[in-house]
MARVO-491126 format. One line per field, with one value per residue (C-alpha): x, y, z; residue number from 1; residue in one letter. Coordinates in Angstrom, 2 decimals, decimal comma, padded with zeros to 5 digits. Layout:
// MARVO-491126
c1 = c(X_...)
c2 = c(Y_...)
c3 = c(Z_...)
num = c(NUM_...)
residuo = c(a_...)
***
This chain:
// MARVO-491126
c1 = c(023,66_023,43_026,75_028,23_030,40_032,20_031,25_033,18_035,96_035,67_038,28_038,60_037,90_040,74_040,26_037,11_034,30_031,15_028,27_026,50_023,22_021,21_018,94_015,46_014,41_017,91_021,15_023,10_025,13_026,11_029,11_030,37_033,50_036,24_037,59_034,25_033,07_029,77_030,98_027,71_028,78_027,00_027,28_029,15_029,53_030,96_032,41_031,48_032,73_032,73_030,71_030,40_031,79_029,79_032,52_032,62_029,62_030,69_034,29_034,66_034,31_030,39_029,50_026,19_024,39_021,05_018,56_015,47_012,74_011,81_015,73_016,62_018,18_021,19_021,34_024,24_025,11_028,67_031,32_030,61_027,55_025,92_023,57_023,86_021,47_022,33_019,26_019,58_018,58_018,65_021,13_023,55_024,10_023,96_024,22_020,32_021,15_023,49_020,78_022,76_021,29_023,21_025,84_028,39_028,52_025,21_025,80_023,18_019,96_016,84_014,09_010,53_008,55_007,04_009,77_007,82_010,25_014,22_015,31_019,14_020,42_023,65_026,36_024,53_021,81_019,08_016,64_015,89_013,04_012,55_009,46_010,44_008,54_007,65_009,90_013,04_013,46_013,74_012,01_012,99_009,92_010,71_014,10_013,72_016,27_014,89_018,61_021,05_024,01_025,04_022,63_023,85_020,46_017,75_015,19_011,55_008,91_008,64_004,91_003,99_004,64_006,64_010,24_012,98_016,46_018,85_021,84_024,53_022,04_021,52_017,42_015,68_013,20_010,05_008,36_004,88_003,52_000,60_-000,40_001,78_004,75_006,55_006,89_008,33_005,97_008,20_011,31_012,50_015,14_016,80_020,34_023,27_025,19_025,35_022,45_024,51_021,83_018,46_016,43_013,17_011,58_009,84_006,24_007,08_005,82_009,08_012,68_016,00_018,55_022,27_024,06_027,93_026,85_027,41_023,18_020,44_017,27_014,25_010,80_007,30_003,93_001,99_-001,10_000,21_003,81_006,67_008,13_011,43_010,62_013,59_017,76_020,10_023,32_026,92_027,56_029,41_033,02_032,91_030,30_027,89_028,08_024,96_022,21_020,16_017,10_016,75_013,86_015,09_018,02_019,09_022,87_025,44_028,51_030,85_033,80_035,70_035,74_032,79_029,71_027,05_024,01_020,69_017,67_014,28_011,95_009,40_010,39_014,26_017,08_019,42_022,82_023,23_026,41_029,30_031,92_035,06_037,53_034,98_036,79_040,49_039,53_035,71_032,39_030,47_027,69_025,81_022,64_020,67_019,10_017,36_020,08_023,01_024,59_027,30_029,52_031,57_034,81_037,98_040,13_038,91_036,65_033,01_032,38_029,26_028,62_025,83_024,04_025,12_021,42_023,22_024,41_021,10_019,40_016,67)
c2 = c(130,94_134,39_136,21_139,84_141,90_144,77_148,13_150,33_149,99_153,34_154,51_157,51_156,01_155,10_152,22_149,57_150,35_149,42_149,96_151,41_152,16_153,45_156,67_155,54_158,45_158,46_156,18_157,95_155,87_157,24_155,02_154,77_153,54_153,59_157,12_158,98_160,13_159,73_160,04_160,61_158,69_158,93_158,49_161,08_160,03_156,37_157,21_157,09_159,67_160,79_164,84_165,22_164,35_164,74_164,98_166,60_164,84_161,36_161,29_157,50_155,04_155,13_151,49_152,27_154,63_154,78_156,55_158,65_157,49_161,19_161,04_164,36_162,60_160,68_158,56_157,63_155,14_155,31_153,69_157,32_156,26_158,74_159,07_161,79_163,64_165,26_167,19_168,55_171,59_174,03_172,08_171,91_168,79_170,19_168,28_168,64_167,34_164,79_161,89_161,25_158,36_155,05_153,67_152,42_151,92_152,48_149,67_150,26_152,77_152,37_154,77_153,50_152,92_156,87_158,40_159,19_156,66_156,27_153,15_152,89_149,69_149,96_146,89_148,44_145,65_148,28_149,16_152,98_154,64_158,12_160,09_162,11_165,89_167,72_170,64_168,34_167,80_163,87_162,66_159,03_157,25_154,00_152,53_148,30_146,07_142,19_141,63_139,80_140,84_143,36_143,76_144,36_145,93_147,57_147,07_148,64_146,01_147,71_148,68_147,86_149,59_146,84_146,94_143,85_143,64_140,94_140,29_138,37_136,45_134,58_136,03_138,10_140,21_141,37_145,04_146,44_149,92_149,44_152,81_154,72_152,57_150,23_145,98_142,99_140,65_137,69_136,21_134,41_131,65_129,33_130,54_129,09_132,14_135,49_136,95_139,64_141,13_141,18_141,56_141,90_141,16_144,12_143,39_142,25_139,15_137,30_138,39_136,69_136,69_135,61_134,81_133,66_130,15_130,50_130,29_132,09_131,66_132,31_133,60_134,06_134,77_132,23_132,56_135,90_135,23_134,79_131,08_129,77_128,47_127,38_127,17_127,54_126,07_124,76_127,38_129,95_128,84_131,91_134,14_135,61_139,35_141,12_140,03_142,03_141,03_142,29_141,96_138,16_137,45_137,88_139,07_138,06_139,55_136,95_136,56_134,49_138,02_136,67_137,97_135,13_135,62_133,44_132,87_133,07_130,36_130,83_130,37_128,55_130,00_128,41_129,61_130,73_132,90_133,26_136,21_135,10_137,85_140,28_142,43_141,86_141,03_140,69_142,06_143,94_145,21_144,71_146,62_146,15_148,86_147,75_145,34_147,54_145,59_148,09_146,21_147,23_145,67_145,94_146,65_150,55_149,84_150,52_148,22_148,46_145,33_144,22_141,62_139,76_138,76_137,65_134,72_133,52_131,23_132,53)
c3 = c(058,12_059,12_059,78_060,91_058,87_060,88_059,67_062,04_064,77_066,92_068,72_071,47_074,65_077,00_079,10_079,19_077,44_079,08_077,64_074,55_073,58_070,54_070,36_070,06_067,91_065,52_064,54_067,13_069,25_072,72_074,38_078,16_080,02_082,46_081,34_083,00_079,23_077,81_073,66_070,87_067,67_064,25_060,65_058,25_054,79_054,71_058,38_061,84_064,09_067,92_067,06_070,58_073,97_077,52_080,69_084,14_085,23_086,62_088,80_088,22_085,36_083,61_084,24_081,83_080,07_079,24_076,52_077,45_075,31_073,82_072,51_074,72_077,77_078,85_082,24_083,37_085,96_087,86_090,41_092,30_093,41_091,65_088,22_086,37_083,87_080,65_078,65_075,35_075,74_072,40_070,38_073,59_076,00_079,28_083,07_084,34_087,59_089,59_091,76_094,91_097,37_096,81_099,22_096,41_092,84_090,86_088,16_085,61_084,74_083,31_081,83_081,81_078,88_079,10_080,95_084,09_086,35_086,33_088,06_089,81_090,96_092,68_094,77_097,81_096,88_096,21_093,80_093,17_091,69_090,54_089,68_087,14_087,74_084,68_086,25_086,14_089,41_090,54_093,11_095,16_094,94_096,26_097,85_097,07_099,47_098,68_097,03_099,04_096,69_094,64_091,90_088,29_085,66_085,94_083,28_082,13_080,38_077,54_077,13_080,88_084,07_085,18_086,52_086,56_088,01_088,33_090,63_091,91_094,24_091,10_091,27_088,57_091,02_089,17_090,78_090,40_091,95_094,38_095,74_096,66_096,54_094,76_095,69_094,56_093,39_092,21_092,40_089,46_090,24_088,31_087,31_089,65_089,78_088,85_086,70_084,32_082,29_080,99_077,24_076,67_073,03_071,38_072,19_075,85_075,85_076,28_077,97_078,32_080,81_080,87_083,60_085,01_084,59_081,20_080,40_078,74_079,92_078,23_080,29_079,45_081,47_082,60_084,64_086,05_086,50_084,57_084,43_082,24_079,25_078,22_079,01_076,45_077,48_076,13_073,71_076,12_077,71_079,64_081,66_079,02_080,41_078,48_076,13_073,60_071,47_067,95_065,36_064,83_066,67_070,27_070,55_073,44_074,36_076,17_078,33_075,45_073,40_071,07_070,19_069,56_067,13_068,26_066,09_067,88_067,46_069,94_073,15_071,89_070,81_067,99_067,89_064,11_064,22_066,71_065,57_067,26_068,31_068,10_070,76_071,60_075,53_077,08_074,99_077,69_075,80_072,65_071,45_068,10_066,41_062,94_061,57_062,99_066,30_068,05_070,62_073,33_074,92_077,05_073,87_074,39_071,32_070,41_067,37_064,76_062,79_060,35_059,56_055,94_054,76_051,61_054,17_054,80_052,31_050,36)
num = c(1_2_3_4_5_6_7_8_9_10_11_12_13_14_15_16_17_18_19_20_21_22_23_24_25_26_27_28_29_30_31_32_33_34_35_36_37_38_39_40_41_42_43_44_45_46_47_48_49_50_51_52_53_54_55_56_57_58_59_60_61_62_63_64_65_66_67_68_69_70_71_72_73_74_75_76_77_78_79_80_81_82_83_84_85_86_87_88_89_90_91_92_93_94_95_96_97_98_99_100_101_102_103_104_105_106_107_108_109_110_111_112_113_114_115_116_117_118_119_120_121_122_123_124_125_126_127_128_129_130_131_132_133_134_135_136_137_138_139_140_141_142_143_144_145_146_147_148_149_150_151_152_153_154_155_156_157_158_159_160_161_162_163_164_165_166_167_168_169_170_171_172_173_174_175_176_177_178_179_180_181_182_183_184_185_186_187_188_189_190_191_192_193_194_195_196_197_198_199_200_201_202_203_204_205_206_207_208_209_210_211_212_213_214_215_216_217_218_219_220_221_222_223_224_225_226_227_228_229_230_231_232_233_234_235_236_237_238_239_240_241_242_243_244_245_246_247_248_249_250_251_252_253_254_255_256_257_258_259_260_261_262_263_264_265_266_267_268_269_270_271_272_273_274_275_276_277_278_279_280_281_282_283_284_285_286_287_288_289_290_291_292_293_294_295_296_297_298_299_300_301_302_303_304_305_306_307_308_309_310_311_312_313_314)
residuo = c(x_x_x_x_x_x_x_x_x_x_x_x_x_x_x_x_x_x_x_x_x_x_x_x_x_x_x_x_x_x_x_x_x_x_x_x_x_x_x_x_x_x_x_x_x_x_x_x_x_x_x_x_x_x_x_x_x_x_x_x_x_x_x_x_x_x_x_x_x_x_x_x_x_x_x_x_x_x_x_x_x_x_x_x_x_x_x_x_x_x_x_x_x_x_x_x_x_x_x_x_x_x_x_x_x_x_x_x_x_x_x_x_x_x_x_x_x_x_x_x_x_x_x_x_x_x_x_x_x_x_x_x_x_x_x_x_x_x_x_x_x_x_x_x_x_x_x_x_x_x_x_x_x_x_x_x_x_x_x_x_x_x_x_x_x_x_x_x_x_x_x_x_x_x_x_x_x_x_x_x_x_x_x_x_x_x_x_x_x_x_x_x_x_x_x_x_x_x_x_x_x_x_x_x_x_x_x_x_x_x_x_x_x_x_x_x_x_x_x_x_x_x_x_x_x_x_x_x_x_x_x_x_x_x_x_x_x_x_x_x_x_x_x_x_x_x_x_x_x_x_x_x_x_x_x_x_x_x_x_x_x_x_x_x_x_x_x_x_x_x_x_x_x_x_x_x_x_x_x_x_x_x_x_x_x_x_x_x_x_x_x_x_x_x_x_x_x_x_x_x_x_x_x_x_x_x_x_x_x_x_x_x_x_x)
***
């Protein structure tokens, strides 16, 4: 059996951390959370330290924050109903713009797969989409209201120009551009409550959600539309609040303070780890990057764990 050894506990937020996410082009870690901060965490020697700190942009708590994929660009998603962007501009972090347009809190943000589109989904129960100019400027290219409650992600298909969200309606809606605008194409039920969060595997060809009714479910495509392949069930007590899918395993971060390690075979999922106490209150977050897994939780904590291959038989 696989199992998670914690490599650093990282302290300097105050409040909930909510979310965390990995540079695509380094091992920098960038971290969000109740105290408005975006903090930039990397390795230094045998440590792990906080070299930089982005505030001023957001007036509320960061509910998510989200990667560019050239690595020069933070998104940020916040209670102020607002997203803000921070470019790294000659070695310096500075605010490119604020996106106003939401009604209440913009809950998470998504880049697309070649950073032309941002998407914003917000408790106003719509879907935003952003052309993104090559002069900086953002432009609303589509305003999507098939929710019926708040809705929680945003995510990009990772090689297609494909866009999901998921929301307390208990739906996963699926969007495709057709001329000039954006639609929604499917609606993926199947979850009896709240869909948290969504993961897709590196090639695209599979994604999982987790939901408040204590599930993962596993998708694929068939003939043109994505279908549940499988539901993973009676390993969570408590609402599963994100997913993430790694090389080999897909993490969860849980409502019972555990993070949960789940071998992929195919289209199933075979719990091969849980790391009890991971947090000292709810795991909102977890993202993998290589065999690194960094965590976030109520305790004010942004944790990095990784994997113990010396665990696994040979």
């Amino acid at each position: 059996m696989v199992c998670l050894i914690e490599v650093a506990a990282l302290k300097g937020h105050v409040g909930q951390v909510w979310s965390v996410e990995w540079s695509p082009i380094s091992k920098t870690l960038a971290s969000t959370g109740q105290d408005k901060t975006v903090r930039l965490w990397r390795q230094e020697g045998e440590k792990w330290v906080n070299f930089l700190t982005l505030e001023g942009g957001n007036t509320r708590t960061i509910r998510q924050v989200a990667w560019s994929p050239c690595g020069r660009k933070l998104a940020t998603a916040s209670f102020d109903s607002t997203t803000c962007i921070w470019e790294l501009k000659d070695d310096q972090w500075e605010l490119e713009t604020t996106l106003e347009g939401h009604e209440n809190e913009v809950k998470s943000v998504a880049w697309s797969r070649d950073g032309d589109y941002l998407a914003s989904c917000s408790r106003d129960k719509s879907v935003w989409i952003w052309d993104v100019m090559e002069d900086g400027e953002y432009e609303c290219a589509s305003v999507l209201q098939v929710h019926s409650q708040d809705v929680k992600k945003v995510l990009w298909h990772p090689t297609e120009p494909t866009l999901l969200s998921a929301s307390y309606d208990d739906t996963i809606r699926v969007y495709k551009e057709y001329g000039d605008d954006w639609e929604c194409t499917d609606t993926l039920t199947g979850h009896s409550s709240s869909v948290w969060s969504i993961a897709f595997n590196k090639s695209g060809d599979k994604f999982v959600t987790c939901s408040d009714d204590r599930t993962l479910r596993v998708w694929c495509k068939d003939e043109g539309r994505y279908t549940c392949k499988s539901s993973i069930c009676g390993f969570h007590p408590r609402t599963i609040y994100d997913v993430s899918w790694g090389s080999r395993y897909v993490a969860t971060a849980g409502g019972d303070n555990a993070i949960r390690l789940f071998e992929t075979h195919g289209t199933s999922l075979l719990l091969s780890h849980t790391q009890q106490n991971a947090h000292q209150g709810d795991v909102n977050c977890v993202s993998w990057k290589g065999s690194l897994l960094a965590s976030a939780g109520d305790d004010e904590t942004v944790r990095i764990w990784s994997l113990d291959k010396s665990a696994e038989p040979s």
